[in-house]
Each structure stands twice: as structure tokens, then as C-alpha cells.
C-alpha positions as CSV (number, residue, x, y, z in Angstrom):
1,X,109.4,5.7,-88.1
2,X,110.2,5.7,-91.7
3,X,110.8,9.0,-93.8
4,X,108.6,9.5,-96.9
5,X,111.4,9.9,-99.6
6,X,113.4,7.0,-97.5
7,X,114.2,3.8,-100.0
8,X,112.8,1.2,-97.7
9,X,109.0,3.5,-97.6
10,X,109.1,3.9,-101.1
11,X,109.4,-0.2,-101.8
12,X,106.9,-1.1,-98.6
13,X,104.5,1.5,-100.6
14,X,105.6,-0.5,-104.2
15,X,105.0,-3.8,-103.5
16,X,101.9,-2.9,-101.4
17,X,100.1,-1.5,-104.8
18,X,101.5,-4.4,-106.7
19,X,99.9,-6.5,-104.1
20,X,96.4,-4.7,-103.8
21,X,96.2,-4.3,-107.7
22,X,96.7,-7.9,-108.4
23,X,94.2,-8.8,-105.7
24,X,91.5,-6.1,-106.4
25,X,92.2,-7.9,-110.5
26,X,91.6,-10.9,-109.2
27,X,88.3,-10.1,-107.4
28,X,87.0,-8.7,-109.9
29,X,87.8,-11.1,-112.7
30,X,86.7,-13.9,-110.4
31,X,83.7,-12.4,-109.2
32,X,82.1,-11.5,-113.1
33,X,83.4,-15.1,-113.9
34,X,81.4,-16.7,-111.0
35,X,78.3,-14.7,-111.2
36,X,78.0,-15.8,-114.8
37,X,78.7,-19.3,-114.2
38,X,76.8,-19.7,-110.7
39,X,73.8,-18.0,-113.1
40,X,74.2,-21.1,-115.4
41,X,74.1,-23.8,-112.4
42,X,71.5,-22.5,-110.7
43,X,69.3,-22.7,-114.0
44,X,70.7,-26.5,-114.7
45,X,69.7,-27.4,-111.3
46,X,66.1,-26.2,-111.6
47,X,66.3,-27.4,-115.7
48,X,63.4,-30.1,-113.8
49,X,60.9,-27.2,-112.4
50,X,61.2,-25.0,-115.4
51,X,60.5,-28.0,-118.0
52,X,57.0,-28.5,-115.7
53,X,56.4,-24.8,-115.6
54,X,56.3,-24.3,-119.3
55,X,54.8,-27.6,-119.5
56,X,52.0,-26.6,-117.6
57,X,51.7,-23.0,-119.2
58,X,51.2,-24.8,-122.5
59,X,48.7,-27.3,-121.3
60,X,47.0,-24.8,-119.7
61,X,47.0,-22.2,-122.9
62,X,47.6,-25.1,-125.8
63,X,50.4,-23.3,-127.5
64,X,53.5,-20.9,-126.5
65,X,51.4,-18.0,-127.4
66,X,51.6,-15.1,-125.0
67,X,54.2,-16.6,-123.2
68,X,56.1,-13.7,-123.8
69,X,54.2,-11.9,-121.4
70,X,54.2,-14.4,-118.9
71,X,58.0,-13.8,-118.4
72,X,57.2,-10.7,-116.9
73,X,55.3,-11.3,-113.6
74,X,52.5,-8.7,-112.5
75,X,52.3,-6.9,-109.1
76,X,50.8,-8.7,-106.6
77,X,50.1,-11.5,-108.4
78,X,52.5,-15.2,-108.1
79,X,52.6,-15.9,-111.8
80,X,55.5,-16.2,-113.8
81,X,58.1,-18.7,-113.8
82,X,59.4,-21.3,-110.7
83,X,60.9,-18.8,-107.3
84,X,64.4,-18.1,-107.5
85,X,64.7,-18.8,-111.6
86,X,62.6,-16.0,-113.1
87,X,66.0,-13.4,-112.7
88,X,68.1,-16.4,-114.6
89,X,65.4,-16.7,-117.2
90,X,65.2,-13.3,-117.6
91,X,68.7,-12.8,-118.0
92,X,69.0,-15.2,-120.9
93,X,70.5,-17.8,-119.2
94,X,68.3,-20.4,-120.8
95,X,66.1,-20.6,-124.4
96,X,62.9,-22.4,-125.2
97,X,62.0,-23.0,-128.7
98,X,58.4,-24.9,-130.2
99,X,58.2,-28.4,-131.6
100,X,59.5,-26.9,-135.1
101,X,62.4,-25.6,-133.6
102,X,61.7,-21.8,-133.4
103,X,62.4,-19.5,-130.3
104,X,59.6,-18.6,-128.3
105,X,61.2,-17.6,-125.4
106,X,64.7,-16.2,-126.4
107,X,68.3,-16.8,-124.9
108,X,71.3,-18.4,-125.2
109,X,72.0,-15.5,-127.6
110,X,69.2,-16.8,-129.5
111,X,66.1,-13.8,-131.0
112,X,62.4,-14.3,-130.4
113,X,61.3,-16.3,-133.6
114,X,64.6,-17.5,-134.8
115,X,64.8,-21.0,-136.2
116,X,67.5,-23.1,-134.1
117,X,69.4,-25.8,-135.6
118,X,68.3,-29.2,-135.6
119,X,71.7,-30.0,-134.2
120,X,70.7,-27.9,-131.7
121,X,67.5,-28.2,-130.8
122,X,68.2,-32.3,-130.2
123,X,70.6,-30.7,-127.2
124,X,68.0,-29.6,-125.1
125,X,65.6,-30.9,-122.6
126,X,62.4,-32.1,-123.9
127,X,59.2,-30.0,-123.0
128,X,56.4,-32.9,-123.0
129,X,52.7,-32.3,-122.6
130,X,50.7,-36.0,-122.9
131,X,53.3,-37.7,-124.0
132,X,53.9,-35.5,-127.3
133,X,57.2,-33.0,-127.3
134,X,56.0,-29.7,-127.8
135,X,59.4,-27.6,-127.4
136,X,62.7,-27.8,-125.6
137,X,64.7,-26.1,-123.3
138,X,68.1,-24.9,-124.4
139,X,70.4,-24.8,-121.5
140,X,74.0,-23.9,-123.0
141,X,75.3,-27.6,-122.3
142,X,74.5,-31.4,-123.1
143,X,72.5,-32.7,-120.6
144,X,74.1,-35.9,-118.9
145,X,77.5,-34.0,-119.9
146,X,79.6,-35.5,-116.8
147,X,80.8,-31.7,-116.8
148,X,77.3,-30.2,-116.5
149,X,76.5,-28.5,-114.2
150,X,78.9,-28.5,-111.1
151,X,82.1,-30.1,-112.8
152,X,81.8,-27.6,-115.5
153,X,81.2,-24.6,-112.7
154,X,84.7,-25.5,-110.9
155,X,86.2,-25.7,-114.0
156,X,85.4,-22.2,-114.9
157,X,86.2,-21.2,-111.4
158,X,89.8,-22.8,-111.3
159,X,90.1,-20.8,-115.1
160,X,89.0,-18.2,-113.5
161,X,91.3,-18.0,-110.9
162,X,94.4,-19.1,-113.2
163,X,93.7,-15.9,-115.6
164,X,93.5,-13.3,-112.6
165,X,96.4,-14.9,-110.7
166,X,98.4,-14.5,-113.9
167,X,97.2,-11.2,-115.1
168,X,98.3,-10.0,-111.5
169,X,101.5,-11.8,-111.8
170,X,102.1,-9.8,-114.7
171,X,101.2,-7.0,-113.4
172,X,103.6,-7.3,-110.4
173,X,106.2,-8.5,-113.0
174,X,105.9,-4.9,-114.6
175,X,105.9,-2.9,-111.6
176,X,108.8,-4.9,-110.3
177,X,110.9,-4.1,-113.6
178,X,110.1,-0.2,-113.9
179,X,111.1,-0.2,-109.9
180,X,114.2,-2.2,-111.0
181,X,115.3,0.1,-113.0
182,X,114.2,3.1,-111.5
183,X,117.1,1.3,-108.2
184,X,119.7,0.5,-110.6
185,X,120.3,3.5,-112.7
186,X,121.8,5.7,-109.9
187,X,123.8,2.3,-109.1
188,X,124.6,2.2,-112.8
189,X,125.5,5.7,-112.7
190,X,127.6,5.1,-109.6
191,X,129.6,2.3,-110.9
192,X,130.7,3.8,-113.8
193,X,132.2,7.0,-111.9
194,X,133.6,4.6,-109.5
195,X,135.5,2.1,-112.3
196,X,136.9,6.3,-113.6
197,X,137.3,7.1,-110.3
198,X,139.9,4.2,-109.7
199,X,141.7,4.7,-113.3
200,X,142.2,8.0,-112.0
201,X,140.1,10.0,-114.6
202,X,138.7,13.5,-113.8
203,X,134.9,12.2,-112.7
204,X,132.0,15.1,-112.8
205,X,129.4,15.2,-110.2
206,X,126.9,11.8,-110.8
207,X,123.1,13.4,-110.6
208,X,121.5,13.4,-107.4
209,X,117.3,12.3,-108.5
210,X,116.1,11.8,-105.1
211,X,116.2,12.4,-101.1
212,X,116.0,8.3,-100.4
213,X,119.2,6.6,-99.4
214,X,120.0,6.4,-103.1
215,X,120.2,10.2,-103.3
216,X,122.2,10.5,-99.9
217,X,124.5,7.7,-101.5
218,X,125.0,9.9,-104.5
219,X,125.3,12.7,-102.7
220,X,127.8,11.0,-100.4
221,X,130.2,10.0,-103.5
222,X,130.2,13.5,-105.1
223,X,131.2,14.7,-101.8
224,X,134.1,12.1,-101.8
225,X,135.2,12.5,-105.1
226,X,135.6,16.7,-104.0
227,X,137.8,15.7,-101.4
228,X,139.5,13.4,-103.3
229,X,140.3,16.2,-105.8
230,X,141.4,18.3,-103.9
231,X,143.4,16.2,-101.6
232,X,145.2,15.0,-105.1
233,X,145.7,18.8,-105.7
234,X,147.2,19.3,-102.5
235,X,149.7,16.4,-103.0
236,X,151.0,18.2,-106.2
237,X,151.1,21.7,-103.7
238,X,153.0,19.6,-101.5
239,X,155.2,18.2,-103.4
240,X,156.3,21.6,-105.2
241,X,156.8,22.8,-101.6
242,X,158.8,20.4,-100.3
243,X,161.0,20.6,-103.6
244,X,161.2,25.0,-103.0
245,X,161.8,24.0,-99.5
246,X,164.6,22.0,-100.1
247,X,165.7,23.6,-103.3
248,X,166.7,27.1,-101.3
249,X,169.1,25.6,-98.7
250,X,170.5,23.0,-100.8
251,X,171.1,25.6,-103.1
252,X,173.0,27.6,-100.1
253,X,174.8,25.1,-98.8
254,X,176.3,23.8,-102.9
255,X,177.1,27.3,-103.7
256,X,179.0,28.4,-100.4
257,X,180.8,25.0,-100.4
258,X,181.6,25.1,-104.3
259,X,183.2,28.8,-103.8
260,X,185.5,28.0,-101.0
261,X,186.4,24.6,-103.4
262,X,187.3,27.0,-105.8
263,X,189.1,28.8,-103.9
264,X,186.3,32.1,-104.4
265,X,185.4,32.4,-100.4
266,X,188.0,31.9,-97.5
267,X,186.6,29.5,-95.2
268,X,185.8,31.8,-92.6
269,X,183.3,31.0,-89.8
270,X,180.8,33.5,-91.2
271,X,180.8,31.1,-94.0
272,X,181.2,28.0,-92.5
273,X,178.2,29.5,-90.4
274,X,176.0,30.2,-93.0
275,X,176.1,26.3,-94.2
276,X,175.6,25.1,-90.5
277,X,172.4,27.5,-90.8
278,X,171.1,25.9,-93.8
279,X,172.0,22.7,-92.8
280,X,170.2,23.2,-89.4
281,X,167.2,24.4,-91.5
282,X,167.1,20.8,-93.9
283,X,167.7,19.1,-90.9
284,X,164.3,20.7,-89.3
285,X,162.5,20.2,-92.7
286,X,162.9,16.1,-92.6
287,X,162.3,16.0,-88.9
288,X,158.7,17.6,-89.7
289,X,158.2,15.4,-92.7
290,X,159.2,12.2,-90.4
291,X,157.0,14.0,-87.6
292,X,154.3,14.5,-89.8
293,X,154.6,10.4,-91.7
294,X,154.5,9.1,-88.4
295,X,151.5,10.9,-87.5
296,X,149.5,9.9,-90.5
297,X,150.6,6.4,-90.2
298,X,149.2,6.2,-86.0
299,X,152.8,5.7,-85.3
300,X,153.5,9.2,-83.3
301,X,154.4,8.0,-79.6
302,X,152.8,9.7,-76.6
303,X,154.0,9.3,-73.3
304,X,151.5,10.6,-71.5
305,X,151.4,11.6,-67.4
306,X,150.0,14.0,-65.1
307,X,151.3,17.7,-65.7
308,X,150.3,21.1,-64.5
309,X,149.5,23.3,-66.9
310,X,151.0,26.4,-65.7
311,X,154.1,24.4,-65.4
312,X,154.0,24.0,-69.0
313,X,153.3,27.4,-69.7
314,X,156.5,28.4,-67.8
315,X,158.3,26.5,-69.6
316,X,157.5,27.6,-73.0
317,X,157.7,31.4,-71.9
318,X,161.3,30.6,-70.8
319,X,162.5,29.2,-74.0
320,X,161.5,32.3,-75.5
321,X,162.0,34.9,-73.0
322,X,165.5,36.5,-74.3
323,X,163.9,36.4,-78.2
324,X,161.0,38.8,-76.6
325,X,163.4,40.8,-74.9
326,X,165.1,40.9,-78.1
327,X,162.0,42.3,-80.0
328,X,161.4,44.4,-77.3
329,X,158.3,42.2,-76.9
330,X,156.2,40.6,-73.4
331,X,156.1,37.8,-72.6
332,X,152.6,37.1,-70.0
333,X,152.0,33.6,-68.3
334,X,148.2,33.7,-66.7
335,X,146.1,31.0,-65.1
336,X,143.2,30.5,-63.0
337,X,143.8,29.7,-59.5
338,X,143.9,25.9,-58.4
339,X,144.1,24.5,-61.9
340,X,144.1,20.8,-61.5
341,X,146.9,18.3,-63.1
342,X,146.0,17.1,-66.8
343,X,146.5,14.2,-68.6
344,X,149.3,15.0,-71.6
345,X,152.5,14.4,-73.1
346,X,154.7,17.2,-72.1
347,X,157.2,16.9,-75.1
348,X,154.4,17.2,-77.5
349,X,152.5,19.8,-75.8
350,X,155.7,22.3,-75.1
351,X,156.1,21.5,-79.2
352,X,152.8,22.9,-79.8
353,X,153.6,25.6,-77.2
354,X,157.0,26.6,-79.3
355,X,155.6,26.5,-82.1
356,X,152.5,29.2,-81.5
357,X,154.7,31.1,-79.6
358,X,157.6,31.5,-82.6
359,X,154.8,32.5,-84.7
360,X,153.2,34.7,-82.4
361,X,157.2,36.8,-81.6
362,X,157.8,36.3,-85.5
363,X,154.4,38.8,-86.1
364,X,153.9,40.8,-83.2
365,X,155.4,44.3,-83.4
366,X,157.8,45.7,-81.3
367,X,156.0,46.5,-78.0
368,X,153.3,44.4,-78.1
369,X,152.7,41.7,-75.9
370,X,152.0,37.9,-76.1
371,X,149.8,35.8,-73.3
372,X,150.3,32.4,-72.6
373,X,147.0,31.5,-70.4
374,X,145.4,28.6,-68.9
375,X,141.4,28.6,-67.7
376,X,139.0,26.1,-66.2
377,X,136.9,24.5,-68.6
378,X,134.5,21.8,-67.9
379,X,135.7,19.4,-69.6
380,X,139.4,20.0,-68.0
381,X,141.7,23.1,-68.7
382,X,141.9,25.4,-72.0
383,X,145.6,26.7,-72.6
384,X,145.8,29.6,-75.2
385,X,148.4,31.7,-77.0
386,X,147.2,35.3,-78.0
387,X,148.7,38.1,-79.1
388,X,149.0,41.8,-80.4
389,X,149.7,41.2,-83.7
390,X,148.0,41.6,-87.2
391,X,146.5,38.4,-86.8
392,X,145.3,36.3,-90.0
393,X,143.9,37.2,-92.4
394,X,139.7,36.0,-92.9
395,X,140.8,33.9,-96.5
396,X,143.7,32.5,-95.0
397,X,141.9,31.4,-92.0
398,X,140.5,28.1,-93.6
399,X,143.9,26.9,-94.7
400,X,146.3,27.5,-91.6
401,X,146.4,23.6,-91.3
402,X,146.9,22.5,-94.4
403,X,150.7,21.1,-95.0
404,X,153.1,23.9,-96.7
405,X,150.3,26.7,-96.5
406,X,151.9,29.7,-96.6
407,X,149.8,33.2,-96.5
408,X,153.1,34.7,-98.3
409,X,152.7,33.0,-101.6
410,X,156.1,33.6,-103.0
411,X,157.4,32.0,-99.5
412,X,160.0,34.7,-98.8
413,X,162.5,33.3,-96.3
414,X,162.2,35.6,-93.8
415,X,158.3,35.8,-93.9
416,X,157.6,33.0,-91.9
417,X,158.9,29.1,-91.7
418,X,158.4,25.8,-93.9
419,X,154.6,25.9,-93.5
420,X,154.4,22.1,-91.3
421,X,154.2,24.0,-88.3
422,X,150.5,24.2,-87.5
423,X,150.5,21.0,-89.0
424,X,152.5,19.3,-86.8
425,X,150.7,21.2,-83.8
426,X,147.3,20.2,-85.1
């Protein structure tokens, strides 16, 4: 079922008043044309019983007076000109002027008691009484014209039909231009931001006119140019980030290396450990970035088998058992009863795993406690991290994910990690 503001509606609806315009133009134009000319015909054909009527009227009378008054017949009475061409007559469709050449009956755009033309006059058909002329009939046309009647007829028909076929294919020519236009200026429009779009020029918001698939299109590349905007922000974040992330150990490692060069610090393992530290820390930074390329390149291998969720869980809560003791922190596996096996990679699942659960032991105060829990679900098993911490915060909530998102904006060292974490777990 098509929508109302839909494109394809709006053209069905178009070209059906293009088409009903031209033809109602046509029908009309045709059928004034054709009345007219089927008027003339029909008097030409019955030229014969109208030159015998007023033939007889004036042999009956002796001269065209009161014939006037003859053209209009009287109730209940037969008089009046041949059946079937009294309504032609009487419509001017024909003229009858005396021997002298003066209107007695007028037509043919001709007044009662005008003087015709001799040029005229010799036209029409003669109106004999005896043998003598005494008037004519003025038809419009030459009689004996090889056009008259019927050629000439279909002559004015065919015109007919050429004049109202054109004035509707003009008419459809219009309508088809303003729709045209009214199509290609959000095309236009769109065009033009894309060609800036791909110079990489700021592009503002191209105006959204309608609800057809034009306006969803529109509506569709403002969205995209947002995203695109604030992806290319992003990449700037990014790669400030990655430069502070690097810029802190490197910084570490030069100055702890150039003071025992210069003789400043002893190479004692307290300093020697503080470089493996930082050096550790860089060497966890690219392994994300590589973790994270491969991902967005669909190069990330899985190696996917059967597992049991609480399994997993167990695993994860022993890595980081002796931390939680540490922090004086517990550390709670759960799960449903009869959990069935699940389809994962192990590896990638105990990474998420570590990673929520670092988080989770880096936030929660002392005494609190951390759950590690597996449930039925029916569309296979839900495992979940909770804990007692502060949580996060409502504004931050949107941007967990994003790469290098820190809620600490100065990203203190010791306030939480890199920012790829949730990133990579995502």
C-alpha cells in the first residue's frame, strides 16, 4: 500500500492529472469543434430540401416578406422549415438573401437587410421559382468544393484533434518540468554537500522539504554527515590519547635510563624495576591497539568450542582472588543450577572477564564485594559482573565504549587504565 507523502504516490497522482487534464482539453476542444462543424454538414446535406422550402414559401407568398416569422414555428402547428434543419437555420448556420443580393434571412455572420457582395452572393445555391432566381442560399462554402461537406468536416476534425493533443502535450510538458525540478533540487542540494563532503569541508545540515523518500534520503545524509563528524573528532581524541599514553611511559623509561647513564641513579632493581613497569605498560598499550586494528579490520580470530560457563567464571575469579584479598575485597562466583555448555572462545571471553573484573577491584571500596554470575536466559546463558562500587556516572554512561574515554579527564595514572579496555571487551 503506498504512503501519501511517499515519492512513487506523489508521481502516480502527477502524471495521472497530467493525463486527465490533457484528455478532459481534448474533449472539450474536440467536442465544441465538432458540434460546430457536424452543424455545418448537416445544413450542406439538406442545402437540396431547404432550397425547395424557401422556394415554395416564396411561391406560395410571391416575395421573402414575413419570412422572418416563418423561422419561428407555432405550437401545434408543422410550419417552419424542413425536420431536423430548423435548430441549424436558426443557429445561423446558413443565410438567404433576395435576387438583389440583400439578407432576408440572416447568417453566416450576415444582419437582416444587409447588402452581400456580388462576389458573394454568386457562392451560393440558387433559389429558383419558374425558372427565374429569386435569392440564394449562403452556405459558408463553394458548392461542388471537393472539400464540402464531408472532406472539409474530417479536416476540421483531424485540426481538431492536432490542436488538443498538442495543447495537452504542452500541458504535460509543463507539469513534467515544475515536477522535475521540484525532484532534482534536493538531489542538487545533495550533490553539492556530497562533492564538500569528499574535499573534506565542514558541510551544514542540507534542508529536509518533505516526508517522501527524498526527505528520508536527506534526512539519512545529515544523519551521516553527524557521524561522520564526530567520528573525525574522535580520531583527533584518539590520537592525542594514544600520544599522552605513550608520552608518560616513554617519558619514564628515557629519564630513569638517562640518570643512571649519567651516572645520577645507581642501577638498583628498584630502578631497573620501575623501567620493566613502564615497559610492561607500552607493551600492553600496542597489544590493544593491534587487538583493537584487527578487530576493525574482521581479522580478530575466534576459536570457538563448547565451554561451561561457571567454568569460566572460576577461572576469572582465580586470577584475581589474592588482588581481592589484597583490597580486603570478595570475590562471589554464582550460577543457576544445570547451566548448559555455550558456544564461545574461552581466551576472548576470560579477556572480557579480566577486564570487568580489574575495573570492578580498581573501584570498589575496601569491603565491598564483587559477583561474578551466570543465569538461564532463553536465548542461552547471561554471565554478569556487578559490584559495590560507585558505579558510573549517568554522563559518562554513553561513552564507556568509545576508544581512550576516560571519565578522569586529566587521565591520572592511578585513576584507571589506557581507556581500550571496554573497547576491546565490546
Amino acid at each position: 500500500m503506498l504512503r501519501k507523502s511517499s515519492l512513487t504516490f506523489k508521481l502516480a497522482i502527477a502524471f495521472a492529472v497530467v493525463a486527465l487534464a490533457g484528455l478532459a482539453l481534448v474533449a472539450v476542444y474536440v467536442w465544441r469543434t465538432t458540434v460546430g462543424e457536424f452543424g455545418t454538414f448537416m445544413v450542406a446535406h439538406e442545402s437540396d430540401d431547404l432550397v425547395a422550402h424557401w422556394a415554395a414559401y416564396y411561391a406560395e407568398h410571391g416575395s421573402w416578406e414575413g419570412v422572418e416569422i416563418e423561422m419561428q414555428p407555432q405550437p401545434g402547428q408543422g410550419g417552419g422549415p424542413p425536420m431536423g434543419s430548423s435548430q441549424w437555420v436558426s443557429r445561423g448556420r446558413v443565410a438567404v438573401v433576395d435576387e438583389d443580393g440583400y439578407v432576408v434571412i440572416a447568417g453566416q455572420g450576415f444582419r437582416l437587410g444587409q447588402q452581400v457582395p456580388r462576389s458573394l452572393t454568386r457562392q451560393g445555391v440558387p433559389i429558383t421559382v419558374d425558372g427565374e432566381e429569386v435569392g440564394r442560399l449562403l452556405l459558408g462554402f463553394v458548392p461542388g468544393d471537393p472539400q464540402a461537406p464531408s472532406d472539409r468536416f474530417m479536416q476540421r476534425f483531424n485540426m481538431a484533434l492536432i490542436l488538443g493533443g498538442g495543447a495537452a502535450a504542452a500541458l504535460a510538458v509543463m507539469l513534467g518540468v515544475l515536477l522535475s525540478s521540484s525532484l532534482t533540487r534536493p538531489l542538487r542540494e545533495l550533490r553539492t554537500a556530497a562533492e564538500a563532503l569528499s574535499r573534506g569541508e565542514k558541510v551544514d545540515p542540507i534542508p529536509v522539504r518533505s516526508h517522501d523518500e527524498l526527505g528520508e534520503l536527506a534526512t539519512t545524509f545529515n544523519d551521516m554527515t553527524s557521524q561522520l563528524s564526530h567520528a573525525q573528532e574522535l580520531r583527533r581524541q584518539m590520537t592525542a590519547d594514544i600520544a599522552h599514553e605513550l608520552r608518560t611511559p616513554l617519558s619514564l623509561i628515557l629519564g630513569h635510563a638517562e640518570a643512571m647513564v649519567d651516572g645520577v641513579l645507581d642501577p638498583e632493581p628498584e630502578t631497573i624495576g620501575i623501567i620493566y613497569d613502564e615497559a610492561l605498560r607500552l607493551s600492553r598499550l600496542v597489544d590493544d591497539l593491534r587487538t583493537l586494528s584487527l578487530s576493525d579490520a574482521g581479522e580478530l580470530s575466534l576459536v570457538v568450542e563448547n565451554v561451561a560457563p561457571l567454568a569460566l567464571l572460576e577461572s576469572a575469579a582465580a586470577a584475581h582472588r589474592k588482588l581481592a584479598q589484597e583490597s580486603h575485597t570478595a570475590l562471589i562466583v554464582e550460577g543457576d543450577a544445570d547451566l548448559p555448555e555455550v558456544v564461545a572462545d574461552p581466551g576472548r571471553i576470560l579477556q572480557v572477564l579480566h577486564n570487568l573484573v580489574s575495573n570492578a577491584l580498581r573501584y570498589t571500596p575496601a569491603g565491598g564485594t564483587i559477583v561474578l554470575s551466570a543465569h538461564h536466559h532463553p536465548e542461552g546463558v547471561v554471565i554478569a559482573v556487578s559490584d559495590t562500587g560507585p558505579g558510573i556516572a549517568p554522563e559518562d554512561l554513553p561513552n564507556v565504549f568509545e576508544r581512550f574515554y576516560r571519565s578522569d579527564r586529566a587521565r591520572q595514572r592511578d585513576a584507571g587504565g589506557s581507556g581500550l579496555g571496554l573497547t576491546i571487551a565490546r
